[in-house]
C-alpha positions as CSV (number, residue, x, y, z in Angstrom):
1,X,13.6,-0.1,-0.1
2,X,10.0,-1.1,0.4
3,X,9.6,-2.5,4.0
4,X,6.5,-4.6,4.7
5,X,5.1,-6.1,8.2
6,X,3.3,-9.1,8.4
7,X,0.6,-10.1,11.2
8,X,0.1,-13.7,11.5
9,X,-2.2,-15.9,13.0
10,X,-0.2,-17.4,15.6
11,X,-2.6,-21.0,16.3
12,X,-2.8,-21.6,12.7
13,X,-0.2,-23.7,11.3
14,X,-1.4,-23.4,7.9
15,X,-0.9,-19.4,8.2
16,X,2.3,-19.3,9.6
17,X,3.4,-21.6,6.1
18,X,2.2,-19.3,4.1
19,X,3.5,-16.2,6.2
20,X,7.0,-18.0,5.6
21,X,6.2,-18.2,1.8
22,X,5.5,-14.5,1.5
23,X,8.1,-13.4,3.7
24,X,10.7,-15.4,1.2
25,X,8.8,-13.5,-2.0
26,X,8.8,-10.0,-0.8
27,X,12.8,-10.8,0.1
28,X,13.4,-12.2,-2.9
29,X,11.6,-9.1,-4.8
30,X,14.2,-6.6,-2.5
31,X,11.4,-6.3,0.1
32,X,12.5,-5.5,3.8
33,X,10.3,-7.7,5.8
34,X,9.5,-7.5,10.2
35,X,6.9,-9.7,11.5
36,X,5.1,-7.8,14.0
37,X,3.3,-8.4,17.5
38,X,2.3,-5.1,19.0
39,X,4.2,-2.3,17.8
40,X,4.7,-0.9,14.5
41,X,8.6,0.4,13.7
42,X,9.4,3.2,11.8
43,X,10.5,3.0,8.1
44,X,7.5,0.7,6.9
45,X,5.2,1.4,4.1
46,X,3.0,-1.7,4.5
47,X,1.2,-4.0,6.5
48,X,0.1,-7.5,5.1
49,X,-2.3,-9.5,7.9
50,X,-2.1,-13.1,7.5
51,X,-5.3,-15.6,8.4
52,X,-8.6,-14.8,9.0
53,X,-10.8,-11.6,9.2
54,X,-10.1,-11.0,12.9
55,X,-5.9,-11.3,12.0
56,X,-6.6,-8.5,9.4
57,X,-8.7,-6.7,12.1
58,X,-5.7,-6.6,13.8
59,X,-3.1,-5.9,10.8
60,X,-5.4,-2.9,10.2
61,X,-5.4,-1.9,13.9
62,X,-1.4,-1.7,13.6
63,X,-1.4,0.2,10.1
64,X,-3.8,2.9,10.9
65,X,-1.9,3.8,13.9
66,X,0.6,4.6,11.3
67,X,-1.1,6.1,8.7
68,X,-0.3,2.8,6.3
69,X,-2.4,0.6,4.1
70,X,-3.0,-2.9,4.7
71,X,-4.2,-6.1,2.9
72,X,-5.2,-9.5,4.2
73,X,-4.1,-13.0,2.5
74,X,-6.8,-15.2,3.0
75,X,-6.2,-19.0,5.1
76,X,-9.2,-21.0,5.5
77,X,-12.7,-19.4,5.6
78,X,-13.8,-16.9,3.0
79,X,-13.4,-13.8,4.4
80,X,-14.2,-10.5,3.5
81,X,-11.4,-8.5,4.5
82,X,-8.5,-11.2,4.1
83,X,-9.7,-10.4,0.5
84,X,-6.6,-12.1,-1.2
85,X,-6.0,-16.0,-1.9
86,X,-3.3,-17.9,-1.3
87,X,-2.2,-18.7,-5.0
88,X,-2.6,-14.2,-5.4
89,X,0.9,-14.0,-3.7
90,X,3.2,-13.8,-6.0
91,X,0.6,-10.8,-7.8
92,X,0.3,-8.8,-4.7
93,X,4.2,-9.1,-3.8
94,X,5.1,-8.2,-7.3
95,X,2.6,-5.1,-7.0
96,X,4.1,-3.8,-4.1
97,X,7.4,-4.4,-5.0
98,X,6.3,-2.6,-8.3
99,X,4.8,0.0,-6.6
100,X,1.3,-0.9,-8.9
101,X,-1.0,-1.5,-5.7
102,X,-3.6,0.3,-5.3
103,X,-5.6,2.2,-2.0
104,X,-8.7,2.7,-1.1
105,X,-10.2,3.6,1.9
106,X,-12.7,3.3,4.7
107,X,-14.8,5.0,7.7
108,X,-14.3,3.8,10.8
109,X,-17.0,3.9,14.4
110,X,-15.8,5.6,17.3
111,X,-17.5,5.4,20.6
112,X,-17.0,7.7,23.5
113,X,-18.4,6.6,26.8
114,X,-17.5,7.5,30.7
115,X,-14.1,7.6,31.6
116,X,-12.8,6.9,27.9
117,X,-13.0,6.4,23.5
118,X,-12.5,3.9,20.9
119,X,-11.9,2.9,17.7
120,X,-13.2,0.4,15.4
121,X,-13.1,-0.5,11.8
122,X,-16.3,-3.3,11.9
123,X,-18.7,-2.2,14.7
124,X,-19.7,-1.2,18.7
125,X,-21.9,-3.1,20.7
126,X,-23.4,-2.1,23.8
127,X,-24.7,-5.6,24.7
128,X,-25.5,-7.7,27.9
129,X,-23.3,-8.6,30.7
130,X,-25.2,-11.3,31.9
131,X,-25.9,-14.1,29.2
132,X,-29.7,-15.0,30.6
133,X,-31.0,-11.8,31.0
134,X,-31.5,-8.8,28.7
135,X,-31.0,-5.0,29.1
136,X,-33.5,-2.2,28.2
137,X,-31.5,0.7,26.0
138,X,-32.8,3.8,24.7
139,X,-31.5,5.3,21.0
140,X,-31.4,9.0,20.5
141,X,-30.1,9.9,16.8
142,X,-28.9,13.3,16.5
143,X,-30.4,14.3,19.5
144,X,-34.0,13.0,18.9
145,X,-35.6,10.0,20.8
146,X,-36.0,7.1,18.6
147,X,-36.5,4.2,20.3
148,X,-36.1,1.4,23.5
149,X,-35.4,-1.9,23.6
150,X,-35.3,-4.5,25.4
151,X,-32.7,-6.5,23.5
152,X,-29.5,-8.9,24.2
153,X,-27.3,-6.0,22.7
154,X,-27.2,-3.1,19.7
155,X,-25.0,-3.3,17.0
156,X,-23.4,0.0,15.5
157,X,-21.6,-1.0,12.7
158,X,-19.8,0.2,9.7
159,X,-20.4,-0.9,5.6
160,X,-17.5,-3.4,6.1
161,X,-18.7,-4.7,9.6
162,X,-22.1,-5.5,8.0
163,X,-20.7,-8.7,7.0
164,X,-19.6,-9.3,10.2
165,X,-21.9,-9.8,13.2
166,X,-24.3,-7.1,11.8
167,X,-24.8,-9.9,9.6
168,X,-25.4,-12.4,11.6
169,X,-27.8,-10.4,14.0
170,X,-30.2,-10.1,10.9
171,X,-28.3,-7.1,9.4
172,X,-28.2,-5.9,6.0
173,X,-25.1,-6.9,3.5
174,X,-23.7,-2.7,2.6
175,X,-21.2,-2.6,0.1
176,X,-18.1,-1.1,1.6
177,X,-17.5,1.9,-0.5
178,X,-20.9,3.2,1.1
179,X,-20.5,5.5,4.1
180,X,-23.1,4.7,6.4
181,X,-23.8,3.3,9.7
182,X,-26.1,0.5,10.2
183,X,-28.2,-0.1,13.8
184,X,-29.2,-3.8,14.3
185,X,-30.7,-5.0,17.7
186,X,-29.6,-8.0,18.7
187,X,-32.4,-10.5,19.7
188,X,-34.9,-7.8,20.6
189,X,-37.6,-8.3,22.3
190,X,-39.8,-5.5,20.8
191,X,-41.7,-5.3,17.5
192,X,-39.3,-3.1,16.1
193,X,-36.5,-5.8,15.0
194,X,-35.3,-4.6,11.7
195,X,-32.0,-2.7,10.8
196,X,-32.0,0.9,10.6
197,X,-28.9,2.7,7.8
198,X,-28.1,6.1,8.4
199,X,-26.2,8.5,7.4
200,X,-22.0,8.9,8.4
201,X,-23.1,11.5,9.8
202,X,-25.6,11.1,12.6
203,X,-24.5,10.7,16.0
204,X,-26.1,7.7,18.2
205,X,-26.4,7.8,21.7
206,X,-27.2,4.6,23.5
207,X,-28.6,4.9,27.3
208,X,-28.7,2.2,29.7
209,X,-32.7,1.9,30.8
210,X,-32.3,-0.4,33.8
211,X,-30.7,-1.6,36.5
212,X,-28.2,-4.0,34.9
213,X,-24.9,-2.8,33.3
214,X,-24.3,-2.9,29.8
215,X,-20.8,-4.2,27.9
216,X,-19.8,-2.1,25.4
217,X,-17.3,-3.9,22.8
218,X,-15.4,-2.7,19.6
219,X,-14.1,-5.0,16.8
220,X,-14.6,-8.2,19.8
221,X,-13.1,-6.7,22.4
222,X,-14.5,-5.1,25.7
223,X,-13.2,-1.7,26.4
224,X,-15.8,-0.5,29.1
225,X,-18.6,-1.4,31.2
226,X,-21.5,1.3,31.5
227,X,-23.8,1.4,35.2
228,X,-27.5,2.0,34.7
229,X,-28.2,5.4,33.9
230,X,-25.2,6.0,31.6
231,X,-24.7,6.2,28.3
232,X,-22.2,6.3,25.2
233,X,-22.1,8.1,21.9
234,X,-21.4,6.2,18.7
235,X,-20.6,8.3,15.4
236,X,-18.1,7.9,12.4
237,X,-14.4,7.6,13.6
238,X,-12.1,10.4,12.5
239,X,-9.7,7.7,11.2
240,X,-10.0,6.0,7.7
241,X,-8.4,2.7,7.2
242,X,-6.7,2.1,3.6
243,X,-6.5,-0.9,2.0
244,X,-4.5,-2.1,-0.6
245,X,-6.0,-3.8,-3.7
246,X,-5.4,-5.1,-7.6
247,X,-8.7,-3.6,-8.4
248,X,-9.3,-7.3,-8.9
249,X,-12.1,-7.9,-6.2
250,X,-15.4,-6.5,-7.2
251,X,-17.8,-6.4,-4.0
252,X,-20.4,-8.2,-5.4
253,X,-18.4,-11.0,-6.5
254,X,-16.9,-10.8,-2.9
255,X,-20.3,-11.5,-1.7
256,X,-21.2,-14.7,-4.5
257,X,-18.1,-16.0,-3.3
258,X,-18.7,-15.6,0.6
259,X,-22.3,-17.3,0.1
260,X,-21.6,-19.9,-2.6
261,X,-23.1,-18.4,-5.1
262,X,-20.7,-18.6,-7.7
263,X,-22.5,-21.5,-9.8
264,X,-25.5,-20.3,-8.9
């Protein structure tokens, strides 16, 4: 028997509705279901995030720590990794019940700084700690000095976290199936204000450059604190992240959706 787990986004009423609703398909299609919190059991095969981008963030946080796939119903906003709707239930039930789902997969960002590593799927940030004033950073890429900054933060982010707040710092939109990684300062005050893509490949090291400490946050959430004269390196994770799909949700489209573009 199939078993799925579902994530739900526990302050939206609307979410835990539809949560019920899929929970009664999958059981009705033979479907073992478990809602889960924090840990993942043994014996499941998939894990279905309900709500937003940040409860699939977090439905793909529990599955890759099992090696499983994971898709993300859609309640509210548009997003772009809760990639199915509401009225696609029954279809993505009947597909996994039917074994007809397809994977795919993508890169992750790792970071490794004093005392510690993590994992992300959408980005690091080594950013401020104090909201009115900036911090200076230096970037060396594959060993070579690049550049300083004096900026509110840096963005490290991969294809699918350019729609996140890559995006919203100014960043390009990078169609997921790319593996890249995108730089984007964050308010900088330098001339030098535009994204830079490399490859999956290159390694980024970001140094603290003055006497304030820096946060350093993956996928939203703080997981160190670097002193002045410290640094971190930022490079493709060793993990992948696989997602499950109908082959039904083109990129582009994704993106005419997100931006209203669809009668344009």
């Amino acid at each position: 028997m199939t078993a799925v787990g579902v994530v739900v986004h526990e302050d939206k009423d609307e979410a835990g509705e539809v949560a019920a609703r899929l929970e009664k398909l999958a059981r009705d299609r033979g479907l073992d279901v478990v809602r889960l919190h924090e840990d993942v059991p043994e014996g499941l095969d998939v894990v279905l995030g309900v709500g937003g981008d940040g409860t699939v963030l977090r439905a793909a946080r529990l599955a890759w720590s099992r090696g499983l796939p994971v898709a993300g119903i859609n309640v509210g906003r548009v997003g772009y990794l809760a990639e199915f709707e509401v009225e696609e239930l029954d279809a993505l039930v009947a597909a996994i019940a039917d074994d007809r789902a397809y994977t795919f997969e993508r890169m992750t960002v790792q970071v490794h700084f004093p005392g510690g590593s993590a994992t992300g799927l959408n980005e690091v940030v080594v950013e401020k700690v104090i909201s009115e004033r900036i911090i200076e950073v230096g970037i060396t890429i594959n060993g070579e000095r690049f550049a300083r900054y004096a900026t509110d933060g840096i963005i490290v982010a991969t294809p699918v976290g350019s729609t996140a707040y890559s995006l919203s710092a100014g960043g390009p939109v990078v169609d997921p199936a790319l593996d890249v990684l995108i730089i984007t300062p964050v308010a900088p005050h330098s001339l030098l204000s535009r994204s830079l893509v490399l490859s999956a490949d290159a390694v980024i090291e970001v140094s603290v450059e003055i006497d304030r400490q820096a946060n350093v946050n993956v996928d939203g959430h703080r997981v160190a604190t670097v002193d002045p004269g410290e640094s971190v390196s930022i490079s493709r994770g060793d993990e992948v992240v696989r997602f499950l799909t109908l082959e039904s949700h083109p990129f582009p489209a994704a993106v005419r959706h997100q931006f209203g573009l669809d009668h344009a």
